[in-house]
PAROPA-847886 format. One line per 8 residues: for each residue x, y, z of N, C-alpha, C, O, CB. Coordinates in Angstrom, 2 decimals. Glycine has a CB too. Layout:
N
X,Y,Z,X,Y,Z,X,Y,Z,X,Y,Z,X,Y,Z ~ ... $
//
This chain:
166
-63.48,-27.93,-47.32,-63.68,-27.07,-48.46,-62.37,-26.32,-48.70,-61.97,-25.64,-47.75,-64.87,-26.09,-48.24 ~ -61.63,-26.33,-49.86,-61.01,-25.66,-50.08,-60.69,-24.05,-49.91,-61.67,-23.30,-49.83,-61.11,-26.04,-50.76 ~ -59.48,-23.52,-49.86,-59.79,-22.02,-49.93,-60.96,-21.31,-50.85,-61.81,-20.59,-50.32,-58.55,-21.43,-50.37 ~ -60.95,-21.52,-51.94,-61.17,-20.71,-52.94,-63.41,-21.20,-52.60,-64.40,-20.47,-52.67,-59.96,-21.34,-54.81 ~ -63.30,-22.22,-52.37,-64.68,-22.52,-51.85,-64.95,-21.26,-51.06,-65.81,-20.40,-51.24,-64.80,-23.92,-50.92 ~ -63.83,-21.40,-49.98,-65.13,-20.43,-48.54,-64.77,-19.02,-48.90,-65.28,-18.08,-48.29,-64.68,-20.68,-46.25 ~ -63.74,-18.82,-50.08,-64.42,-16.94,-50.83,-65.65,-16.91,-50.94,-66.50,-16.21,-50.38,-64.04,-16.39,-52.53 ~ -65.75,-18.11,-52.06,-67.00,-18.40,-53.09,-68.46,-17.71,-51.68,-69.06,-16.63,-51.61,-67.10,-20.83,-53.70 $
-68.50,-18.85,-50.90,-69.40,-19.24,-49.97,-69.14,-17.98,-49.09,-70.23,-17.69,-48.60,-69.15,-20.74,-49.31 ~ -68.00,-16.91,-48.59,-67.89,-16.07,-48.25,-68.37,-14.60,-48.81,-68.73,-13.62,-48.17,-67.00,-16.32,-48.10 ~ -68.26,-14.81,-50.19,-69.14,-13.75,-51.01,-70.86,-13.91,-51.46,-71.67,-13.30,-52.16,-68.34,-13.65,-52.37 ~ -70.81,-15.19,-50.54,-72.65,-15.47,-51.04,-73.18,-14.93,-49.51,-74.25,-14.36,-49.32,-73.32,-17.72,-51.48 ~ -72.54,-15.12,-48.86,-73.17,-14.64,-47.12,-73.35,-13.19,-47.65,-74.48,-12.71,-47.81,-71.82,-14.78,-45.35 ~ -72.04,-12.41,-47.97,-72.08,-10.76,-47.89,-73.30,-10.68,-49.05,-74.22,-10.07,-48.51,-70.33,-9.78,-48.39 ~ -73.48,-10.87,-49.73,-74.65,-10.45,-50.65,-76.39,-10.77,-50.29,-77.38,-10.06,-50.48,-74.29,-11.23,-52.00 ~ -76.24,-12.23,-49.66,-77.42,-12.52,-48.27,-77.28,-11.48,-47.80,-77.81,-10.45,-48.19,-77.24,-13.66,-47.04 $
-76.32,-11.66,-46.61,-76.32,-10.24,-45.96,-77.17,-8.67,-46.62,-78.03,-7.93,-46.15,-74.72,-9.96,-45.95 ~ -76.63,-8.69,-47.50,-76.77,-7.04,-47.74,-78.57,-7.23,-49.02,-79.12,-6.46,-49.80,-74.62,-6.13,-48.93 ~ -78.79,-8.33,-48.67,-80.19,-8.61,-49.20,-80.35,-8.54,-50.26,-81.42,-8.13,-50.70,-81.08,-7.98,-48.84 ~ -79.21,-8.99,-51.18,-79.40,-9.37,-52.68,-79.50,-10.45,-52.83,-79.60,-10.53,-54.06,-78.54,-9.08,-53.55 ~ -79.59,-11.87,-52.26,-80.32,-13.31,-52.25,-80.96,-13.15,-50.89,-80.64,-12.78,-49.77,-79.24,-14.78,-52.37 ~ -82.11,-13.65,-51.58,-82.85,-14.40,-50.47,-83.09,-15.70,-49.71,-84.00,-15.96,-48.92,-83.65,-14.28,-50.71 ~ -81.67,-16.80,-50.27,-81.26,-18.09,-49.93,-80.07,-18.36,-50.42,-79.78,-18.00,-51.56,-82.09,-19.04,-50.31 ~ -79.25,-18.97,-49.70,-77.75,-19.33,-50.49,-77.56,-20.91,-50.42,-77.98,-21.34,-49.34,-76.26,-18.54,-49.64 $
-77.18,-21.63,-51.04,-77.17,-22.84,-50.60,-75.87,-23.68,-51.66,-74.97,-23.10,-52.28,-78.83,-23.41,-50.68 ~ -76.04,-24.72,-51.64,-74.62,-25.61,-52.14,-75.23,-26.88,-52.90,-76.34,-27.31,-52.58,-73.51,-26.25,-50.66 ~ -74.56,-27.38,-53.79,-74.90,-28.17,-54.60,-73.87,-29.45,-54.25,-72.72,-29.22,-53.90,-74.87,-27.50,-55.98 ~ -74.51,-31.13,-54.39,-73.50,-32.14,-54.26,-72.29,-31.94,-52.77,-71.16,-32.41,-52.63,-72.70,-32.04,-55.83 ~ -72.84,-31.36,-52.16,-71.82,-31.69,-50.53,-72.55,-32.16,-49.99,-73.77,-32.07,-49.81,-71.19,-30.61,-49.48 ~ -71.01,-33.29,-49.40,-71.42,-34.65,-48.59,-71.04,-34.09,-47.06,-70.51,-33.02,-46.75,-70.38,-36.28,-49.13 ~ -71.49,-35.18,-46.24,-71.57,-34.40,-44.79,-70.41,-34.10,-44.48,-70.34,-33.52,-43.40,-72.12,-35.11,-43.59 ~ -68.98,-34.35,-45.26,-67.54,-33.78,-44.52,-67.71,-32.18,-45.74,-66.89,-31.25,-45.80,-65.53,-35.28,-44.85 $
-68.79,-32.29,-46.43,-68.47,-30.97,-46.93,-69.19,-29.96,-45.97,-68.69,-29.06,-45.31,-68.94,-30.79,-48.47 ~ -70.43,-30.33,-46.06,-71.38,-29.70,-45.04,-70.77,-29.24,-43.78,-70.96,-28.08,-43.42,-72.43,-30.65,-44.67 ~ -69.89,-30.25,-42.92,-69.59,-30.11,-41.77,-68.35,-28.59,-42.07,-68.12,-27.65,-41.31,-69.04,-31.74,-41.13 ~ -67.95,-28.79,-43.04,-66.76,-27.92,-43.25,-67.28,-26.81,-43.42,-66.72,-25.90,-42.80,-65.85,-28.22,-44.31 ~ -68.15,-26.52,-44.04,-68.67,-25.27,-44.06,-69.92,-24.52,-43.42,-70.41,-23.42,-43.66,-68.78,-25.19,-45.10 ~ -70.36,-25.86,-42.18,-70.95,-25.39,-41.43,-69.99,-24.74,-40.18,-70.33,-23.76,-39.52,-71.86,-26.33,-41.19 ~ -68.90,-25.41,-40.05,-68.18,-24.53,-38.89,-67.23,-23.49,-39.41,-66.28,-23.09,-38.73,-67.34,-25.45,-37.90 ~ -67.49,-23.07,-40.62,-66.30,-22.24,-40.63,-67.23,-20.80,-41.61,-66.69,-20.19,-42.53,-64.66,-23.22,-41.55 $
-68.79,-20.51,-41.07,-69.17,-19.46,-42.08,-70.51,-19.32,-41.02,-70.99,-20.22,-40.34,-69.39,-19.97,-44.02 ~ -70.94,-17.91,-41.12,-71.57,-17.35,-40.54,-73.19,-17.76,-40.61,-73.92,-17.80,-39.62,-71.16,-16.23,-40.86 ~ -73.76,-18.16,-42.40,-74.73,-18.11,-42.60,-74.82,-19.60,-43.16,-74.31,-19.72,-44.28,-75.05,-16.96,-43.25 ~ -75.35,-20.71,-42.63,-76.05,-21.93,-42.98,-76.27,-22.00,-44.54,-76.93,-21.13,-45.12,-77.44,-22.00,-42.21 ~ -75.69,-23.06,-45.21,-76.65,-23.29,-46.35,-78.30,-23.29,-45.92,-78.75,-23.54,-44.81,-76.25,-24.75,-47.00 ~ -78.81,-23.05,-46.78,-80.47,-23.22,-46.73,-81.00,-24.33,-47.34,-82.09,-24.83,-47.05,-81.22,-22.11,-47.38 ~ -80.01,-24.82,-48.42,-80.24,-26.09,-49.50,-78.99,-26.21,-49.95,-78.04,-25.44,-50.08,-81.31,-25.89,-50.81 ~ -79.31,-28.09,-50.31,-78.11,-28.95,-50.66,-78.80,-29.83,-51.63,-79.37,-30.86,-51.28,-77.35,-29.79,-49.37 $
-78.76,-29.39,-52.92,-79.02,-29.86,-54.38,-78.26,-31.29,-54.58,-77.05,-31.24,-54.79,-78.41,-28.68,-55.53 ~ -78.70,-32.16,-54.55,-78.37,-33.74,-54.84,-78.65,-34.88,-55.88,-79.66,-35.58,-55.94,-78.81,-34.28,-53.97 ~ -78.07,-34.89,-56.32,-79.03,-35.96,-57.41,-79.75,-36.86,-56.37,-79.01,-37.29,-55.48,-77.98,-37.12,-58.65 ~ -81.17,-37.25,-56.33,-81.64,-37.87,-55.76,-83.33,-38.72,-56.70,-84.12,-37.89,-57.15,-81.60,-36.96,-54.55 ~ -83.63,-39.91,-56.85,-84.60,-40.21,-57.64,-84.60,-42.01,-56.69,-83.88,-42.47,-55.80,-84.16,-39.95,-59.60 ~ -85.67,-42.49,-57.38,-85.69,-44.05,-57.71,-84.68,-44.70,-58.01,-84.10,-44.22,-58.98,-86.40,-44.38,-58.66 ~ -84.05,-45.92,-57.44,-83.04,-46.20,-57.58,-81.69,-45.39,-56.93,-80.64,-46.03,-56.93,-83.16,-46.32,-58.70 ~ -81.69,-44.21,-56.46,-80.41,-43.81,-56.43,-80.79,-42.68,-55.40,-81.04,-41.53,-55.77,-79.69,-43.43,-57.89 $
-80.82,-43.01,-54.33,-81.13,-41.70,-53.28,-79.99,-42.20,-51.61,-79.89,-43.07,-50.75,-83.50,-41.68,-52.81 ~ -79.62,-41.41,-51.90,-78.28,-41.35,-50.80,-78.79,-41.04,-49.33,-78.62,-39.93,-48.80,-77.09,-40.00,-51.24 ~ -79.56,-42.32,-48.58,-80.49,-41.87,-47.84,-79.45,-40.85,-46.33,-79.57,-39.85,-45.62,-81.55,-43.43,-47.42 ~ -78.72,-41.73,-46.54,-77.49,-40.71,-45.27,-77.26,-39.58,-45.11,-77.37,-38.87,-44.12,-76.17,-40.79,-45.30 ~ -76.73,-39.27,-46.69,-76.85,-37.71,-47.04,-77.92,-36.75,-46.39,-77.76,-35.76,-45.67,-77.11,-37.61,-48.50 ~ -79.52,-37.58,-47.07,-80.39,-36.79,-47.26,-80.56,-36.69,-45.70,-80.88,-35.58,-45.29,-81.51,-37.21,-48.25 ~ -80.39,-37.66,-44.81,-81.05,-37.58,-43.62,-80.23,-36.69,-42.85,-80.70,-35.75,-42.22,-81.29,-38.89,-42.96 ~ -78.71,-37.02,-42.92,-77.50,-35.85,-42.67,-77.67,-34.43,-42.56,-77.37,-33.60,-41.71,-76.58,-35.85,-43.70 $
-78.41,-34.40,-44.01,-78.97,-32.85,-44.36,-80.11,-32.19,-43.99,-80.28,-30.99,-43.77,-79.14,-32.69,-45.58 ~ -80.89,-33.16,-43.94,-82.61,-32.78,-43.34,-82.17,-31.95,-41.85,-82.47,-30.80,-41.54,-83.86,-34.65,-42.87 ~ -81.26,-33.04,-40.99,-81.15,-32.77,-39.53,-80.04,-31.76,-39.63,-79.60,-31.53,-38.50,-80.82,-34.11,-38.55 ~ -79.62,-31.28,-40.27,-78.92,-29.84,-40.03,-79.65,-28.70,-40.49,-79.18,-27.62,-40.84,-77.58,-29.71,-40.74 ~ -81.47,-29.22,-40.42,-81.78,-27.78,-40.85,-81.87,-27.39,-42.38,-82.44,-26.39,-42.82,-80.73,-26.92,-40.27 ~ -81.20,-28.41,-43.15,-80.94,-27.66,-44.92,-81.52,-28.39,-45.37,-81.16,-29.54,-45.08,-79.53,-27.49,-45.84 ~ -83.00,-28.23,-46.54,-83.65,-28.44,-47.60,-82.74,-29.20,-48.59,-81.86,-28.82,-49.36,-84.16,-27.21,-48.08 ~ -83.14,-30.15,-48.36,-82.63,-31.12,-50.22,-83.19,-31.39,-51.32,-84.02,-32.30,-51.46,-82.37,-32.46,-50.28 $
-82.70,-30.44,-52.41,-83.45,-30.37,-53.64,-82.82,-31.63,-54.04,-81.63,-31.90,-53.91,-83.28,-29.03,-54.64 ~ -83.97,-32.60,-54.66,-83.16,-33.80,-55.63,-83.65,-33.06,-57.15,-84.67,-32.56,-57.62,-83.91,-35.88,-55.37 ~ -82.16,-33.35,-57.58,-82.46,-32.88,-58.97,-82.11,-34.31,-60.31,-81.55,-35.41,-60.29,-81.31,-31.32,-59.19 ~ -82.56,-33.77,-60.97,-83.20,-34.78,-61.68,-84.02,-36.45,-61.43,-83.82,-37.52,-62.00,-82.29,-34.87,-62.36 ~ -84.80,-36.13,-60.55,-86.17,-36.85,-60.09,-86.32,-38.30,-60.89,-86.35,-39.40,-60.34,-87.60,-35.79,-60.50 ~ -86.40,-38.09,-62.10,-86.55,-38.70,-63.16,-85.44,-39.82,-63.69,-85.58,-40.83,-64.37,-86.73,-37.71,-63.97 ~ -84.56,-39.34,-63.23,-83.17,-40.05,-63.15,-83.05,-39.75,-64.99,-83.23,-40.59,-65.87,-83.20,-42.12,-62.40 ~ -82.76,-38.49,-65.16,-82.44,-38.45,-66.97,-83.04,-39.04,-67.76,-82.49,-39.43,-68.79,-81.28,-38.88,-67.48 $
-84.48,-39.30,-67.47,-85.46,-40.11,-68.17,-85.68,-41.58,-68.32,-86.57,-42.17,-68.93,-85.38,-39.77,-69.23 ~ -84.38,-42.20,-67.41,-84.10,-43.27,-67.53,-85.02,-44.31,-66.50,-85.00,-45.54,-66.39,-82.75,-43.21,-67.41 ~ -85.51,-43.67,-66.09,-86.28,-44.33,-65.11,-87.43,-44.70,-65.79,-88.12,-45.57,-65.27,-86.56,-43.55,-63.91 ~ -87.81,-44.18,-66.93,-88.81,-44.62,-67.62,-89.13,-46.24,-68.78,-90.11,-46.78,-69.31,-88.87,-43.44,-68.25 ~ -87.86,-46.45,-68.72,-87.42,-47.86,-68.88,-87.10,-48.64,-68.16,-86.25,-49.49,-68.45,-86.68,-48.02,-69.41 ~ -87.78,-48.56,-66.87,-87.85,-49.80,-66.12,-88.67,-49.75,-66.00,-89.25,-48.70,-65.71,-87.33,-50.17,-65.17 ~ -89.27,-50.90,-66.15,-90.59,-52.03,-66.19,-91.07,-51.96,-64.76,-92.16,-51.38,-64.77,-90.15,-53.82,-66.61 ~ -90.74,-52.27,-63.61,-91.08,-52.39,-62.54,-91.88,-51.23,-61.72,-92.80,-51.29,-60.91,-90.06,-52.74,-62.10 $
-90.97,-49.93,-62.41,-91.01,-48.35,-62.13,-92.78,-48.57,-62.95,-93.74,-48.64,-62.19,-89.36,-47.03,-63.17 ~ -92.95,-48.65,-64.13,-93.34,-48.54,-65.19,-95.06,-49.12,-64.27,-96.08,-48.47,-64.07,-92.33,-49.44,-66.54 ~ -94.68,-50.66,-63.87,-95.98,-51.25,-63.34,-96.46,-50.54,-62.27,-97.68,-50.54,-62.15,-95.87,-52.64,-62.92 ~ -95.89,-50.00,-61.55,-96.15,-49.49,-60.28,-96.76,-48.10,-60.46,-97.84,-47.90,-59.89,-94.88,-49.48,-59.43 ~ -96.25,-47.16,-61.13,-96.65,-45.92,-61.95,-98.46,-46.65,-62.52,-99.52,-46.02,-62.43,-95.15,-45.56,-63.59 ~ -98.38,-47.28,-62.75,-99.61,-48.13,-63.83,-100.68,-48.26,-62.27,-101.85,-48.40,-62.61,-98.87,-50.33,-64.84 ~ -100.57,-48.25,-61.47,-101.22,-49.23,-60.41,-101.83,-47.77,-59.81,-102.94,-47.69,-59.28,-100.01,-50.42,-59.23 ~ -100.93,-46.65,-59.97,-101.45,-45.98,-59.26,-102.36,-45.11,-60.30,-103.37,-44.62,-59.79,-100.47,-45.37,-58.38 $
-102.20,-44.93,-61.26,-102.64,-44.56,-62.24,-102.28,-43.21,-63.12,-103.04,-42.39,-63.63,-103.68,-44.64,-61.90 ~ -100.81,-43.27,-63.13,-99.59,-42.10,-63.41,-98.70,-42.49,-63.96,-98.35,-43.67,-63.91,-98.94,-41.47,-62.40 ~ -97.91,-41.29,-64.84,-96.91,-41.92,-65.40,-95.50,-41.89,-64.52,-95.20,-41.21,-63.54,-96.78,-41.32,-66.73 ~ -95.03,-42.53,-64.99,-93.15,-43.17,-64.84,-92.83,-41.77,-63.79,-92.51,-41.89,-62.61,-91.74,-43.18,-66.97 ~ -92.99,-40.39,-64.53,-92.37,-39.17,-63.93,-93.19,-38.64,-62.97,-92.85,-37.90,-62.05,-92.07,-38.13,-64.87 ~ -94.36,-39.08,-63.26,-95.23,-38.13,-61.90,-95.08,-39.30,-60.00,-95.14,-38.93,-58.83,-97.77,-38.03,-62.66 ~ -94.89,-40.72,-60.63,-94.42,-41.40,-59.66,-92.96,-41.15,-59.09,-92.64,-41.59,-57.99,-94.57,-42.58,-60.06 ~ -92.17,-40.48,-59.84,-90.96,-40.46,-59.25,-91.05,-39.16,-58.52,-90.67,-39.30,-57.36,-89.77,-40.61,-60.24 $
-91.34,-38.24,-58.74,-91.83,-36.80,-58.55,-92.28,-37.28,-57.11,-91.55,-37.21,-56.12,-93.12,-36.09,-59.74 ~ -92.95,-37.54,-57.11,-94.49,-38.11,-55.60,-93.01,-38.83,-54.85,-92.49,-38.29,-53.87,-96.55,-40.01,-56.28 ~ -92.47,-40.07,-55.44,-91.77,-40.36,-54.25,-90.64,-39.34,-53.45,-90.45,-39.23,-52.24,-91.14,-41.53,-54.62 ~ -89.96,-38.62,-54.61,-89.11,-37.37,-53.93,-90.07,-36.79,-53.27,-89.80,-36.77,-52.07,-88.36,-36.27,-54.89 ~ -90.94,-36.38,-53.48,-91.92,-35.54,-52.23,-91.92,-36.28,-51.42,-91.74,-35.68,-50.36,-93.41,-35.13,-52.38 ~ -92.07,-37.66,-51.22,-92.57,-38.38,-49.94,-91.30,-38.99,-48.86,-91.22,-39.61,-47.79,-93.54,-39.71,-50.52 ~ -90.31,-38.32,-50.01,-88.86,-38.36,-49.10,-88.49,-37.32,-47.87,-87.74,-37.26,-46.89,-87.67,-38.10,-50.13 ~ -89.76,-36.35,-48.74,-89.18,-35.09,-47.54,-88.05,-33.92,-48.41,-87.40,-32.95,-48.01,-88.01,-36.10,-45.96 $
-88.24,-34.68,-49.93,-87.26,-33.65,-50.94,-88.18,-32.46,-51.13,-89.30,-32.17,-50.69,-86.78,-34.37,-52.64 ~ -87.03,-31.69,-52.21,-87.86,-30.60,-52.95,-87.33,-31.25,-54.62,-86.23,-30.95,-55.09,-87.29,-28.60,-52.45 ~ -88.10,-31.94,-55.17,-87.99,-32.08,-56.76,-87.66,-31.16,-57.82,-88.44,-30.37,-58.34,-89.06,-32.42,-57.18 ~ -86.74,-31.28,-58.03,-86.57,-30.36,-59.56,-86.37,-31.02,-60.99,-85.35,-31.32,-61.60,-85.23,-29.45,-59.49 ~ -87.92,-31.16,-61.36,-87.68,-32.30,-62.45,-87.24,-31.07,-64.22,-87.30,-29.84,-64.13,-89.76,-33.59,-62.57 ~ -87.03,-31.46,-64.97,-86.51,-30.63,-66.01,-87.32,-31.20,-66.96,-87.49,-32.39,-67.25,-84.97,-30.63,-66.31 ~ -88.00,-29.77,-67.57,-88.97,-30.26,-68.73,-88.92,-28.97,-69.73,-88.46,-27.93,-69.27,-90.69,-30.63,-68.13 ~ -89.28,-28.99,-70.82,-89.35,-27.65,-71.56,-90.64,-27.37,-72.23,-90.92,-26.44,-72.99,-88.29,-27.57,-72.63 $
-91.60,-28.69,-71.67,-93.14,-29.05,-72.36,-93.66,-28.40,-71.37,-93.23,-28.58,-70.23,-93.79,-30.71,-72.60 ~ -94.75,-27.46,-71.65,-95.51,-27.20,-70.80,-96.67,-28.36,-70.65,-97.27,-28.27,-69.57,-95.90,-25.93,-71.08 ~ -97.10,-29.37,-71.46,-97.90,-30.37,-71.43,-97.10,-31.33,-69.83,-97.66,-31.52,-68.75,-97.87,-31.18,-73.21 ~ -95.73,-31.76,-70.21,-95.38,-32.44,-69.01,-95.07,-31.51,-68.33,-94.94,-32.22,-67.33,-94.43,-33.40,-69.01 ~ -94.76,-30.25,-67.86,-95.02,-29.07,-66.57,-96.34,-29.34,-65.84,-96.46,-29.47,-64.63,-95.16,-27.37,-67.19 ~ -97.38,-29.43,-66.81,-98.96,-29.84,-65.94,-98.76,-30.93,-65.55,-98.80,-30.84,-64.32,-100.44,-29.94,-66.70 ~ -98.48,-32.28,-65.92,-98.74,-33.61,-65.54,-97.80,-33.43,-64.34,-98.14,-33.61,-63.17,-98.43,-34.86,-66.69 ~ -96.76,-33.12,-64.69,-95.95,-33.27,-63.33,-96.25,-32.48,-62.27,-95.47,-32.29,-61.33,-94.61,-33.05,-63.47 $
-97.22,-32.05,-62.35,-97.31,-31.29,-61.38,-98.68,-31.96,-60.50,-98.90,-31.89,-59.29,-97.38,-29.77,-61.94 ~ -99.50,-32.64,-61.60,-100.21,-33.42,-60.86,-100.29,-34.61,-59.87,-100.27,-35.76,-60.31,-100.63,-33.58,-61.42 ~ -100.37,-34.39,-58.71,-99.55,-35.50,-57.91,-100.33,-35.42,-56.97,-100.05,-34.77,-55.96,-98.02,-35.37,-57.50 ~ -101.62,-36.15,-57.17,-102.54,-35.57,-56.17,-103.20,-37.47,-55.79,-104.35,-37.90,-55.76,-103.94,-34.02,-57.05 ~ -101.68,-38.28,-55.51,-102.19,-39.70,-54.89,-100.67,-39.51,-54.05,-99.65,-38.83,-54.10,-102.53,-41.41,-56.20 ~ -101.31,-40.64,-53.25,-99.86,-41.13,-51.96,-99.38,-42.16,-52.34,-100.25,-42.98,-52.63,-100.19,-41.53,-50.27 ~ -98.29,-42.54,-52.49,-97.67,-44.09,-52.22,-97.58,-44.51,-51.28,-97.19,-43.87,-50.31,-96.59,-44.43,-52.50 ~ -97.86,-45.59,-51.27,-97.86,-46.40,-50.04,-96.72,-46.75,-49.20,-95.69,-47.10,-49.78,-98.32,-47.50,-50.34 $
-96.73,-46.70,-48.05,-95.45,-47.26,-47.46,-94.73,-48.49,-47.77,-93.59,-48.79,-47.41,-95.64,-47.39,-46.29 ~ -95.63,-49.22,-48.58,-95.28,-50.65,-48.70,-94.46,-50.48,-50.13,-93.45,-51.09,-50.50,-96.72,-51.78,-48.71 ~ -95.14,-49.56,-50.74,-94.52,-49.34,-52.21,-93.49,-48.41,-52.41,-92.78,-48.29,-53.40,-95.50,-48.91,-53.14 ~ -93.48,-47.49,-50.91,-92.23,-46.84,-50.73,-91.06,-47.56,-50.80,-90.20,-47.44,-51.66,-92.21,-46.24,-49.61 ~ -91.07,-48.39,-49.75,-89.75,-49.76,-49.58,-89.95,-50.22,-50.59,-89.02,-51.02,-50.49,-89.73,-51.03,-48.43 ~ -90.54,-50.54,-51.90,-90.17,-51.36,-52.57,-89.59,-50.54,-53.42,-88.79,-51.12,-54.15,-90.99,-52.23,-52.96 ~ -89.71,-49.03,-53.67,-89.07,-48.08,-54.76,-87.68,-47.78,-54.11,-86.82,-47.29,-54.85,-90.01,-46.57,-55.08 ~ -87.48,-47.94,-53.27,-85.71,-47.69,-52.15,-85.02,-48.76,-52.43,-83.84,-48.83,-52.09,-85.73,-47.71,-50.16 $
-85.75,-49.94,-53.22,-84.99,-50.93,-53.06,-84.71,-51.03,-54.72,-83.79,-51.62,-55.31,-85.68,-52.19,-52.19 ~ -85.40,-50.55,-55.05,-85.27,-50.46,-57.02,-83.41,-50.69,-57.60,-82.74,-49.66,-57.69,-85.92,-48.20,-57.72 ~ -82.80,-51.96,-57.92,-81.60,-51.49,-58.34,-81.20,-50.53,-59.03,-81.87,-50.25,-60.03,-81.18,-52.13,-58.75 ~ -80.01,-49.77,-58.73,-79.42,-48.37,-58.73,-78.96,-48.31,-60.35,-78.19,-49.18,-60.78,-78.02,-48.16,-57.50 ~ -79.37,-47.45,-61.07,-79.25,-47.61,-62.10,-77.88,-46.86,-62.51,-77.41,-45.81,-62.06,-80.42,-47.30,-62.64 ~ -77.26,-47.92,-63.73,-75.69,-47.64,-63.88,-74.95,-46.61,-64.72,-73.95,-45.93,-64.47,-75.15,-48.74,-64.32 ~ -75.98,-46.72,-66.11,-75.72,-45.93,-67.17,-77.17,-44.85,-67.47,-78.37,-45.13,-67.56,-75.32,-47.01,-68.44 ~ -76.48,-43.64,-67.54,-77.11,-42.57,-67.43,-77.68,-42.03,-69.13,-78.49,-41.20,-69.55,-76.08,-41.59,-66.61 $
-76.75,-43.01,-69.73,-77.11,-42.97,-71.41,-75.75,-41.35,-71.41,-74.84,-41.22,-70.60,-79.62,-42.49,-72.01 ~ -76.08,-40.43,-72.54,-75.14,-39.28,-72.94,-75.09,-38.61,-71.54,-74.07,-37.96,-71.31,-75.72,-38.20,-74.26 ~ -75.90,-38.67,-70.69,-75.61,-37.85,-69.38,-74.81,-38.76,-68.42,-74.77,-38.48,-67.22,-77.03,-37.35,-68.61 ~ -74.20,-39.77,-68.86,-72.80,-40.35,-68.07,-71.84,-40.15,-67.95,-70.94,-40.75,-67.37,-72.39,-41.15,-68.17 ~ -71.87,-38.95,-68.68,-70.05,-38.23,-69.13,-70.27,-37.32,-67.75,-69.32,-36.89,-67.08,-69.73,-36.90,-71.18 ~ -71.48,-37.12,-67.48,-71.58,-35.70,-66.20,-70.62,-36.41,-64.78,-70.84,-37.63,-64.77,-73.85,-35.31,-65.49 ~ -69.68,-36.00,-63.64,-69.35,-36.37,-62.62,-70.16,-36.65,-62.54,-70.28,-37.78,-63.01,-68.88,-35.92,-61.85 ~ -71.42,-36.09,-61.96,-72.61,-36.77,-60.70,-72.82,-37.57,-61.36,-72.06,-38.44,-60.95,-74.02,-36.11,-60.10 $
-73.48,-38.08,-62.39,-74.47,-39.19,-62.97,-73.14,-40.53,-63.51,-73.25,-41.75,-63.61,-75.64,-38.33,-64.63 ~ -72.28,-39.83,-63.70,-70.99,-41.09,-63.96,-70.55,-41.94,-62.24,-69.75,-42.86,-62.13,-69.10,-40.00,-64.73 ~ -71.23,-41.37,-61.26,-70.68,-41.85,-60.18,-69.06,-41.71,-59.81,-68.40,-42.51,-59.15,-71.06,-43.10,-60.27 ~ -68.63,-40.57,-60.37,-67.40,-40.19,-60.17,-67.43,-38.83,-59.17,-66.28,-38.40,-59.12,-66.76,-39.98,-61.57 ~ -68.16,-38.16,-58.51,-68.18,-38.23,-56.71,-68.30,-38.91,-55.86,-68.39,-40.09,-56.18,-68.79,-37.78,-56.16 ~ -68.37,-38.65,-54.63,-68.69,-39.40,-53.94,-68.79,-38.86,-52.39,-69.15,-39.63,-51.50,-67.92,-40.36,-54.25 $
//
C-alpha cells in the first residue's frame, strides 16, 4: 500500500478508535494488499468489498479473506444485470422457482458472502430479499463453472468490471 493509503487507513483506525465508525474496511484488495496492511496497522479491516457474482468470483481472494477473519461483501451480485441474459443462469433460476437476481443473491450467500445487490425498486428490494430456497451443491459447481462474463455493457469503462485490476 502506498504512503498516502496507510494515512487514509491510518485516519480510519483513529476515528474507530475514538468511536465514530463502527467498522472500517477496504474495497478491491488482493492478498498482497491485505497482507500490507495487515502488518503495518493496528486495527484489521472488518470487510473487503469485491466484485463477486456468477461467473466471476475470485475464489482465492474470497477464501484468502474469509481466513483472515474479514467479511467479503460481493458487490454487484447480479453482475450489472448482465447475468440476466444468460440462458443457463436463466434455466436454473426457472428450476428453482426465482428469478435470474434472487438466484445470484442465494449463491453469494451460499459462498459465505455478504451481497450488495443495487436496486432503487422497492418491488425488486422485496423479491430480492426473498431467498428462502438452497441450491444445491450440485448446482453450486455448476454456477462456479458458468463462463466469466466479458463485457459489462456501459459499466466496462469501470476498472473493476473492465478487468483492468487485478
Amino acid at each position: 500500500m502506498f504512503e498516502q493509503g496507510r494515512e487514509a487507513w491510518r485516519a480510519l483506525e483513529a476515528a474507530y478508535a475514538a468511536g465514530k465508525l463502527r467498522a472500517i474496511g477496504v474495497s478491491n484488495f488482493t492478498e498482497a494488499d491485505l497482507d500490507n496492511i495487515l502488518s503495518s496497522s493496528s486495527v484489521a479491516p472488518m470487510v473487503n468489498q469485491i466484485l463477486a457474482h456468477i461467473s466471476n468470483a475470485p475464489f482465492d481472494l474470497i477464501e484468502y479473506t474469509q481466513g483472515k477473519g474479514i467479511l467479503v461483501e460481493a458487490y454487484s451480485p447480479i453482475a450489472h444485470g448482465e447475468l440476466v441474459k444468460n440462458a443457463d443462469v436463466a434455466e436454473m433460476a426457472g428450476k428453482y422457482g426465482v428469478s435470474v437476481p434472487q438466484l445470484s443473491i442465494r449463491y453469494v450467500l451460499q459462498l459465505g458472502l455478504l451481497p450488495l445487490p443495487k436496486t432503487a425498486t422497492p418491488k425488486h428490494m422485496e423479491s430480492n430479499a426473498a431467498l428462502d430456497f438452497t441450491i444445491s451443491e450440485e448446482d453450486m459447481e455448476r454456477l462456479k463453472a458458468v463462463p466469466r462474463i466479458e463485457d459489462y455493457g456501459e459499466a466496462s469503462v469501470m476498472p473493476v468490471f473492465g478487468g483492468k485490476l487485478s
